[in-house]
C-alpha positions as CSV (number, residue, x, y, z in Angstrom):
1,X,0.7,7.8,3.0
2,X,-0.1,11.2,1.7
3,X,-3.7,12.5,2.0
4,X,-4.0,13.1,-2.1
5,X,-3.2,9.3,-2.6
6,X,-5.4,8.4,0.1
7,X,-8.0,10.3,-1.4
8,X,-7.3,9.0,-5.1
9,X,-7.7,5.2,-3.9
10,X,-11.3,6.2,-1.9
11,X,-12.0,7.6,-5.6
12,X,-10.7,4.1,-7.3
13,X,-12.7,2.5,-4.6
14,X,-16.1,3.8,-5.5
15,X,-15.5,3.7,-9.1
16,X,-14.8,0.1,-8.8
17,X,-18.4,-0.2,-6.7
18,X,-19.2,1.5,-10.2
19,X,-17.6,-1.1,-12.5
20,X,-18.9,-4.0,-10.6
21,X,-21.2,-5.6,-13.1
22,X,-24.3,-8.5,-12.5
23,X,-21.7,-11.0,-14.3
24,X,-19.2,-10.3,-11.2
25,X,-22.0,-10.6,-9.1
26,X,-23.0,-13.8,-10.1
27,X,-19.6,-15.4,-9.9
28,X,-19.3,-14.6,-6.0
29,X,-22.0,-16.6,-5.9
30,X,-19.3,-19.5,-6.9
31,X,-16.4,-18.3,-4.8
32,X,-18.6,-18.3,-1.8
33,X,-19.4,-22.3,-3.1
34,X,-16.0,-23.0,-3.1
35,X,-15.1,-20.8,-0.3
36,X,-14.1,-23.5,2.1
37,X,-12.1,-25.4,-0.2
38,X,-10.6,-22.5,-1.0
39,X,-9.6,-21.8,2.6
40,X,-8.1,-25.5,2.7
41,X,-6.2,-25.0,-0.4
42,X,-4.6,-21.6,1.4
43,X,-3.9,-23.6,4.3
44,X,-2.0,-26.2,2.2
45,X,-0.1,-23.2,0.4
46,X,1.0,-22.1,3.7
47,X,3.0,-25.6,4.0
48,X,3.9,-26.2,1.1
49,X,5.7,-24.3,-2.2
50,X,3.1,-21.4,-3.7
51,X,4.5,-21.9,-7.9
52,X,5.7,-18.8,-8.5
53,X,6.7,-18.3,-12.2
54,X,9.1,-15.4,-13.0
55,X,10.9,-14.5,-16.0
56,X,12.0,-11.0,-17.7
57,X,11.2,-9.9,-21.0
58,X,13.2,-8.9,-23.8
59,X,11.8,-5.0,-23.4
60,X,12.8,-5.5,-19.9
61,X,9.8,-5.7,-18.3
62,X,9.4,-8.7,-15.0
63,X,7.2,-11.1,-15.0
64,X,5.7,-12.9,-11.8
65,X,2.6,-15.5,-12.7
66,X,0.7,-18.0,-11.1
67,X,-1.3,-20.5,-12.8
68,X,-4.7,-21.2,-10.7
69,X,-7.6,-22.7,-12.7
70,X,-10.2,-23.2,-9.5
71,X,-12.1,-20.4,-10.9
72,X,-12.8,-18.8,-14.7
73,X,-11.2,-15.5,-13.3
74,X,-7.6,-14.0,-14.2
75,X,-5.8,-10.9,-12.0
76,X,-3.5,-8.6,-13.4
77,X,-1.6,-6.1,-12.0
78,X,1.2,-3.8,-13.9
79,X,3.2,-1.7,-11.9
80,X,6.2,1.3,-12.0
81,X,8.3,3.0,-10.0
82,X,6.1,6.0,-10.7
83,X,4.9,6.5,-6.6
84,X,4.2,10.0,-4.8
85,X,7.9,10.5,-4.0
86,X,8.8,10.6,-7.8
87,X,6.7,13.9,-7.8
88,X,8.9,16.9,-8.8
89,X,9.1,19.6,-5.7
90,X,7.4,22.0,-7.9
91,X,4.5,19.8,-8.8
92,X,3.4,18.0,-5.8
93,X,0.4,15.8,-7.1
94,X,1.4,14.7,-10.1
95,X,2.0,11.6,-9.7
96,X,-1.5,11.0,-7.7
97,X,-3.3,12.9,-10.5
98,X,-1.6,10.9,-13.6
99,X,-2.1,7.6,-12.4
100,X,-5.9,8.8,-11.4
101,X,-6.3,9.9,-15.0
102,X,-4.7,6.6,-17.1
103,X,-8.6,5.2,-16.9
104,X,-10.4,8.2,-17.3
105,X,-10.1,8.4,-21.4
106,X,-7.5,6.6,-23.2
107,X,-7.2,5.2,-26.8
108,X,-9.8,7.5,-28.1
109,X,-12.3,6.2,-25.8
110,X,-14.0,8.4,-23.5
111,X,-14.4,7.8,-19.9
112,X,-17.8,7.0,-19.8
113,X,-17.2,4.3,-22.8
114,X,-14.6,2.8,-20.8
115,X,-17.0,2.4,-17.8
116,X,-19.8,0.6,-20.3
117,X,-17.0,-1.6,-21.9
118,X,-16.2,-2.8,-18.7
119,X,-19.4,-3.5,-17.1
120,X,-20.4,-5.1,-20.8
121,X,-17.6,-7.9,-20.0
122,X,-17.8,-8.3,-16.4
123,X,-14.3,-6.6,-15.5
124,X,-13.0,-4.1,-12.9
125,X,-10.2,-2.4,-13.8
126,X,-8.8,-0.1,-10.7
127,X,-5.3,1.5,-9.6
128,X,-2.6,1.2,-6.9
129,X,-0.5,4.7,-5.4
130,X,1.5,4.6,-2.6
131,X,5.1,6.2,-2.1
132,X,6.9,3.8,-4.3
133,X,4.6,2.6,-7.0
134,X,1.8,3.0,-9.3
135,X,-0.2,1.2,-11.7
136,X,-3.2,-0.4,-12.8
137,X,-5.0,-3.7,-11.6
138,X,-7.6,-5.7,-14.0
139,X,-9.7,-8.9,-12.7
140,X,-11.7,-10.5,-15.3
141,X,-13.7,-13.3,-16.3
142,X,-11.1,-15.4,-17.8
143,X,-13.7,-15.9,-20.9
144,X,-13.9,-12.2,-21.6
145,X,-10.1,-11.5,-21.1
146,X,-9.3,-10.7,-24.6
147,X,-11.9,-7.1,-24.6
148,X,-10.8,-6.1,-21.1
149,X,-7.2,-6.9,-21.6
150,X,-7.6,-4.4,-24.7
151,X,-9.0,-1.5,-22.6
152,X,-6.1,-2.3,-19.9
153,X,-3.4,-2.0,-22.9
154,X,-5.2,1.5,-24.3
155,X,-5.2,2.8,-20.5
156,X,-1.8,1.8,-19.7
157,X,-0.3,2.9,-23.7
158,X,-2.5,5.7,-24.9
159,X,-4.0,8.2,-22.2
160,X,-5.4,10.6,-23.2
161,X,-5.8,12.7,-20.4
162,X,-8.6,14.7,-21.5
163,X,-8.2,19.0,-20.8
164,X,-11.5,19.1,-19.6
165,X,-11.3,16.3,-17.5
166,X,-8.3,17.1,-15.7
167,X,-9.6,20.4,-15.1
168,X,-12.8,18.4,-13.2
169,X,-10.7,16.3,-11.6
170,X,-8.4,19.2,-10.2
171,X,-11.7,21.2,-9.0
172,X,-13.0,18.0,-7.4
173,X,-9.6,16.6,-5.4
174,X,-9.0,20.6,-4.2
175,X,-12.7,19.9,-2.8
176,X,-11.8,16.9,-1.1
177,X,-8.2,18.3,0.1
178,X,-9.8,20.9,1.5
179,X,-11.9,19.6,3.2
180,X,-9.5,16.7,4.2
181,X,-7.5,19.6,5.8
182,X,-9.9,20.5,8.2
183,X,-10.2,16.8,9.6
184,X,-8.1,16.2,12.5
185,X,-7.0,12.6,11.3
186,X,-5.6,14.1,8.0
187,X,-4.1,17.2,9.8
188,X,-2.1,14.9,12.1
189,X,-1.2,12.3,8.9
190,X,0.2,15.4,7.0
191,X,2.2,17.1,9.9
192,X,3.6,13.2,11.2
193,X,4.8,12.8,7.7
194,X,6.6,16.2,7.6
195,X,8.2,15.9,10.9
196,X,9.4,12.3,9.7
197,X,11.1,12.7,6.4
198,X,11.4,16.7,6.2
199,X,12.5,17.3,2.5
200,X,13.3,13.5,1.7
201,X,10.8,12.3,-1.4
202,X,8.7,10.4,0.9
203,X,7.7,14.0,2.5
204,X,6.7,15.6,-0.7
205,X,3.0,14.3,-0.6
206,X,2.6,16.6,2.9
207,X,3.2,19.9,0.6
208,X,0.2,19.4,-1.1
209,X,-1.9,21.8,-1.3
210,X,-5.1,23.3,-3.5
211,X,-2.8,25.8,-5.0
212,X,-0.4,22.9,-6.1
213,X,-3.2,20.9,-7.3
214,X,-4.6,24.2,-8.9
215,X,-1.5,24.4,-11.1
216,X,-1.0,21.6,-12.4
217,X,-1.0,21.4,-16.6
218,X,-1.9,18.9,-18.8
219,X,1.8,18.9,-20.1
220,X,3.0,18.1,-16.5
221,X,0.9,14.8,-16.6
222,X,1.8,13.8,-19.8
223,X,5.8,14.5,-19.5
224,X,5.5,12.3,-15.8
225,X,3.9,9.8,-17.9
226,X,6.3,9.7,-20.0
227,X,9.3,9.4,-17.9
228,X,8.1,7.0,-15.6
229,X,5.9,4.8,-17.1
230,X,8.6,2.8,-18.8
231,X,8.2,-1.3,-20.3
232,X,12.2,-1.8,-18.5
233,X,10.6,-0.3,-14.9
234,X,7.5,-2.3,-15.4
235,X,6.7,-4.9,-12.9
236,X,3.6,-7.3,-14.4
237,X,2.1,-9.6,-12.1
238,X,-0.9,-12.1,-13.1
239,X,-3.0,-15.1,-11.5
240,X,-5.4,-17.1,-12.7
241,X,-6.9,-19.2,-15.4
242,X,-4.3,-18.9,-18.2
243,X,-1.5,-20.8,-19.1
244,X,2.3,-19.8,-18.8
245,X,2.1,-19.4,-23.0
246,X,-1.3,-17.3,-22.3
247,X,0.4,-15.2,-19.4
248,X,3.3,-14.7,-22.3
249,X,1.2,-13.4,-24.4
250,X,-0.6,-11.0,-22.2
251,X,2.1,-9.6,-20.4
252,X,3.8,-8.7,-24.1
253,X,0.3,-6.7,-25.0
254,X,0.4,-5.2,-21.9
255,X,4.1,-3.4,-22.3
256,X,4.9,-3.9,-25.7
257,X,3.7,-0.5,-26.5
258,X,5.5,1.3,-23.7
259,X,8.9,3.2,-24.2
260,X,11.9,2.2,-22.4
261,X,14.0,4.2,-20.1
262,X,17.3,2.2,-20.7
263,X,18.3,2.4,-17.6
264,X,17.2,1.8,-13.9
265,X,15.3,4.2,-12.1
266,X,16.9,6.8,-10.1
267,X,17.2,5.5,-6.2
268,X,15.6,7.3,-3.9
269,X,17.9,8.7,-0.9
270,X,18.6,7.5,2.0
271,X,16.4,8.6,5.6
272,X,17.8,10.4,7.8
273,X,17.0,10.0,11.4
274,X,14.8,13.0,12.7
275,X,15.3,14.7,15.7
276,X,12.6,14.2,18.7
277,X,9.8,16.7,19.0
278,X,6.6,17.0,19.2
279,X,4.2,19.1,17.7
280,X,0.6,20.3,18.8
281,X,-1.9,21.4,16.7
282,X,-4.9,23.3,18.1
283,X,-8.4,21.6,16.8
284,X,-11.8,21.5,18.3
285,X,-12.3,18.3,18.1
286,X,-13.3,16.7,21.3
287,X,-11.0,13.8,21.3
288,X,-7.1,14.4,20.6
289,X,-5.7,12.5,17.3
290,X,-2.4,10.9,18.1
291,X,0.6,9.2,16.4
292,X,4.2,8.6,17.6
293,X,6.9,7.3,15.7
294,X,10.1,7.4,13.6
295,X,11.2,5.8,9.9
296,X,11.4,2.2,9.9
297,X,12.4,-0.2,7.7
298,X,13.1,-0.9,4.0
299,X,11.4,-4.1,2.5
300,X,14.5,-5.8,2.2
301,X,15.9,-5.2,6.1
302,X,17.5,-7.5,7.4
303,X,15.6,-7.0,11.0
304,X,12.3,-7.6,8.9
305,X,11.2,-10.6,10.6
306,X,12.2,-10.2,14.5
307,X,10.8,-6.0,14.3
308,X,7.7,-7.9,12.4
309,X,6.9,-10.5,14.9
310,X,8.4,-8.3,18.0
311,X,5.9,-5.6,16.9
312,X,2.5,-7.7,16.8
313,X,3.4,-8.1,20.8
314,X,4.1,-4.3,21.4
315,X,0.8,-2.8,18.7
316,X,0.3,-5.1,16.2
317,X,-1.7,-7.7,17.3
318,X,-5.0,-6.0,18.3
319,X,-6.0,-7.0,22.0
320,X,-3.4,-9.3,22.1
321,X,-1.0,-6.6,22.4
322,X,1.0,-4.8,25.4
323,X,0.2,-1.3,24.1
324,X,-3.4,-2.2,23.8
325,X,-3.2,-4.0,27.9
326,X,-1.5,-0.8,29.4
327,X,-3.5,2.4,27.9
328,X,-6.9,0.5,27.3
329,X,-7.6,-2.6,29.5
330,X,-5.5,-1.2,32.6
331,X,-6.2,2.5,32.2
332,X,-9.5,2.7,30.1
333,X,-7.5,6.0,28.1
334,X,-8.5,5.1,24.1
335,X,-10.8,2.8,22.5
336,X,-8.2,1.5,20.4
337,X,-4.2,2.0,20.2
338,X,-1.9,0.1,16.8
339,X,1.7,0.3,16.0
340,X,3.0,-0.8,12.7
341,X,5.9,-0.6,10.6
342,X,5.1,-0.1,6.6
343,X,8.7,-1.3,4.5
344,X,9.4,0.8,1.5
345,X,12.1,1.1,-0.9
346,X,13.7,3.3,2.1
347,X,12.6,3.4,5.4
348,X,8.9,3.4,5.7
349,X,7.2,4.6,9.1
350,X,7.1,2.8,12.4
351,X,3.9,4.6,13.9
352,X,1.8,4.7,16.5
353,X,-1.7,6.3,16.6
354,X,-4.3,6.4,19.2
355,X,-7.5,9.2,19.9
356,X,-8.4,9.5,23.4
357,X,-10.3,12.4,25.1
358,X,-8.7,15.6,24.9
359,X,-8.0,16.1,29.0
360,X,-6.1,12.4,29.0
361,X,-4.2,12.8,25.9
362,X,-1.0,13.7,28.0
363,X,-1.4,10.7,30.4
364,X,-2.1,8.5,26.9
365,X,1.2,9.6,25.6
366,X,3.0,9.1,29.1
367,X,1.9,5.7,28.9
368,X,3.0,4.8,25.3
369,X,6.1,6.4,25.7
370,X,6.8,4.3,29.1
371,X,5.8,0.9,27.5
372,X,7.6,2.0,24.3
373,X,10.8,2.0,26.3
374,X,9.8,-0.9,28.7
375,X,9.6,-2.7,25.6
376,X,12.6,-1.6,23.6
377,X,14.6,-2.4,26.6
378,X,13.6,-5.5,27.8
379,X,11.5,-7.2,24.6
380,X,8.5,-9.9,25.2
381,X,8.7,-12.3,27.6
382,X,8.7,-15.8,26.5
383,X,4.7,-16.1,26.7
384,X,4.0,-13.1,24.7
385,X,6.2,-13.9,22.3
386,X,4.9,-17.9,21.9
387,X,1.3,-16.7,21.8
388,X,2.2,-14.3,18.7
389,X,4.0,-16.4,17.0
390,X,0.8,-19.3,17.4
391,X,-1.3,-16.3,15.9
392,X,0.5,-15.0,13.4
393,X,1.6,-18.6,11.5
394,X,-2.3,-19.8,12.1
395,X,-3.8,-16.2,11.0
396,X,-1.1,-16.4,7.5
397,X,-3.2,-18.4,5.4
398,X,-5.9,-16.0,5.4
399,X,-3.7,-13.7,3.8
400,X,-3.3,-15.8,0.8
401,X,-7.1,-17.4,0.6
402,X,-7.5,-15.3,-2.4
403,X,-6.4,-14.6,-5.8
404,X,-6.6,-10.9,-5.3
405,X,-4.3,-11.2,-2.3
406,X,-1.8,-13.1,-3.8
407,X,-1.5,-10.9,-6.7
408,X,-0.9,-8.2,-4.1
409,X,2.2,-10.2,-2.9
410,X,3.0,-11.1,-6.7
411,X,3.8,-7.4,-7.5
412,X,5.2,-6.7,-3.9
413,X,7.8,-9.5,-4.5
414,X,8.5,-8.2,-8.0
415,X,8.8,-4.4,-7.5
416,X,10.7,-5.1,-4.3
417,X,12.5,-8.0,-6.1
418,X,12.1,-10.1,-2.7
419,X,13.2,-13.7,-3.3
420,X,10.2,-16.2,-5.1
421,X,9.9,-18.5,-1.8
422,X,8.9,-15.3,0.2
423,X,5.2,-16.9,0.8
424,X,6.5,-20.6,1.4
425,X,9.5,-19.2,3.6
426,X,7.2,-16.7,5.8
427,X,5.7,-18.5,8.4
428,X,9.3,-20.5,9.0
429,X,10.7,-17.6,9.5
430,X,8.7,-16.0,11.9
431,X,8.9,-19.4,14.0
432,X,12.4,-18.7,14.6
433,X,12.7,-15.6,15.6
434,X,13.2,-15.5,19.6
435,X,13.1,-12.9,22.2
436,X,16.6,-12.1,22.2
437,X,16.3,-11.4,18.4
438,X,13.5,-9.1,19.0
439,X,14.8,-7.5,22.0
440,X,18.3,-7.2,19.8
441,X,16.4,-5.5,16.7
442,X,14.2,-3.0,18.7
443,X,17.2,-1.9,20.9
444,X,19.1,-1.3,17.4
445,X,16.7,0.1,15.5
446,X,14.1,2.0,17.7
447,X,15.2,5.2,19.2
448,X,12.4,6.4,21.9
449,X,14.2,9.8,22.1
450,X,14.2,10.5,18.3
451,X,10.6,9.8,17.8
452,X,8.3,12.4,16.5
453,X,5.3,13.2,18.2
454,X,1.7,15.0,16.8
455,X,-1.3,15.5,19.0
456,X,-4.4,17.0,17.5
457,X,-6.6,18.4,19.2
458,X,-4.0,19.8,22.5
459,X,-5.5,22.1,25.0
């Protein structure tokens, strides 16, 4: 994730703080009534088929809907293929800085009307950037749908982008990249992500810097716009009180003033492999900032499930895992130690990250790197592997207790186009995934001597 998308989304995070109005307020007060049914009807979903309605529109836009009247509340989401690696090499940060601006005047409405419209009718409208994708996301009282829905449709149809406040909005993310630059975590985030996709798209967010953000024009934002935010690359996703007629309806307003492409997006390329090395940047900080790893897996991979499942044993699964047992509760070297992989349209990172005191960091790193290889070699033993399993099939209803979390899987599955009994299919595929599949995947797939390697903070 590059460190100008992270910023934009701790941006969209306090302006939705903003936009959270009394009549929001006093509706949690009813999804905390019905928070335990809620949790039972999440654990029935888990069992049994979540009704996912999909169709495609005549402008070519997808469609993913599911109809939930539990609470007066409906979640939108529209999404493109409009991410940080569509940024042109010459304009790194466009993508974050067009996607920021879609709310921040549009239709003829200034910013600051937008934020009273919203807060009039009880509705947060925010955003979603990451390498692949970007849009905007509405929730709103199901009763006041109609005047947020409108302010969605200007933002998503008729930005404005505002000279002056692009021009703010350049001074202020050159502020926070700056000083984002002199924080070790960021400093290791930008320099893993080089190191791991050199001059492939999904490195272009680790060239930012205040000079790029310095020149970019308000013609730059507007001709992105234009080429990506397309009605045929849309992806609309919506839960909630509505009919399928209603979600019809909506879905048209949302796009039908879009252009369209005519075509599919351009793919992305394919990852290469990089070459092992390791990289140490000097900091004072008094602990050492470090992350390990190599590109994954796409969201489609066909080792999705036993890397998934294999990896909650080696770093996913908190203190349930072995890199957690070896460098913390044997060895007392971090606080804290994770491995993930994140699936993109290409191969998203598998990383590890861990801090630890600046005079252990090499130790830290010796033991990773040995239970890395213990692991890739042998995979987990039959307990390990039973015990994560148990958690992860018991935990997966929590991920879907929520309308706000299923709409997150609604435009994954769309965007992605993963099949419409991903949800129902998820926890009976993790149940048969065994240790030889794991150990199989890993051994494939995860090459110990071609990992990259940043420490922050080296002596």
């Amino acid at each position: 994730m590059g460190t100008n998308m992270q910023l934009t989304a701790k941006a969209q995070r306090r302006e939705e703080k903003h936009f959270l109005p009394e009549t929001l307020r006093l509706c949690a007060s009813a999804v905390k009534f019905f928070g335990f049914a809620g949790l039972l009807l999440a654990a029935t979903a888990a069992n049994a088929a979540l009704p996912i309605q999909h169709w495609q529109m005549e402008n070519g836009a997808r469609v993913y809907f599911v109809e939930n009247h539990d609470l007066p509340l409906l979640d939108v989401s529209v999404e493109f293929p409009a991410g940080e690696s569509r940024d042109d090499k010459s304009r790194p940060g466009v993508a974050s800085m067009t996607q920021h601006l879609l709310t921040h005047g549009a239709g003829g409405m200034a910013e600051d009307e937008i934020t009273r419209r919203l807060a009039d009718i009880g509705a947060i409208l925010g955003g979603s950037l990451d390498q692949d994708r970007a849009g905007l996301t509405l929730r709103t009282l199901s009763t006041e749908r109609g005047k947020a829905l409108e302010i969605m449709t200007s933002a998503l149809q008729s930005p404005d982008f505002p000279e002056a406040v692009l021009q703010r909005e350049k001074t202020r993310s050159i502020a926070d990249l700056k000083e984002a630059m002199t924080q070790p975590a960021a400093i290791a985030g930008r320099a893993f992500n080089t190191l791991l996709y050199g001059t492939h798209p999904y490195g272009l967010s680790s060239t930012l810097e205040p000079d790029s953000i310095a020149a970019l024009r308000r013609e730059d934002v507007v001709d992105f716009y234009r080429a990506h935010y397309r009605a045929d690359h849309a992806v609309v996703a919506l839960i909630g009180d509505v009919t399928v007629a209603q979600a019809k309806e909506i879905a048209m307003q949302l796009t039908s003033g879009l252009s369209r492409a005519g075509k599919a997006p351009q793919p992305l390329p394919a990852v290469d492999m990089p070459k092992g090395e390791v990289r140490r940047i000097v900091h004072p900080a008094m602990q050492s900032h470090i992350l390990v790893g190599q590109p994954g897996i796409t969201r489609d991979d066909p080792d999705y499930f036993p890397l998934y499942v294999g990896n909650y044993v080696l770093g996913g699964g908190g203190f349930a895992s072995r890199l957690m047992e070896e460098v913390r509760q044997k060895r007392g070297l971090v606080y804290s130690v994770y491995s993930y992989f994140l699936p993109m349209q290409q191969r998203g990172p598998f990383q590890i990250g861990l801090q630890t005191k600046r005079e252990q960091a090499d130790e830290a790193l010796a033991v990773v790197q040995k239970t890395v290889r213990e692991f890739v070699a042998k995979g987990p033993t039959a307990d390990e592997l039973k015990k994560a399993k148990q958690n992860m099939v018991g935990g997966f209803p929590l991920r879907i207790d929520s309308n706000g979390k299923i709409l997150g899987y609604l435009s994954m599955i769309g965007f992605y186009q993963l099949p419409l009994t991903y949800l129902d299919d998820f926890s009976g595929k993790v149940e048969q995934v065994t240790a030889a599949q794991v150990r199989d995947a890993f051994s494939r797939r995860i090459q110990p001597d071609n990992m990259v390697t940043v420490v922050v903070g080296a002596d």
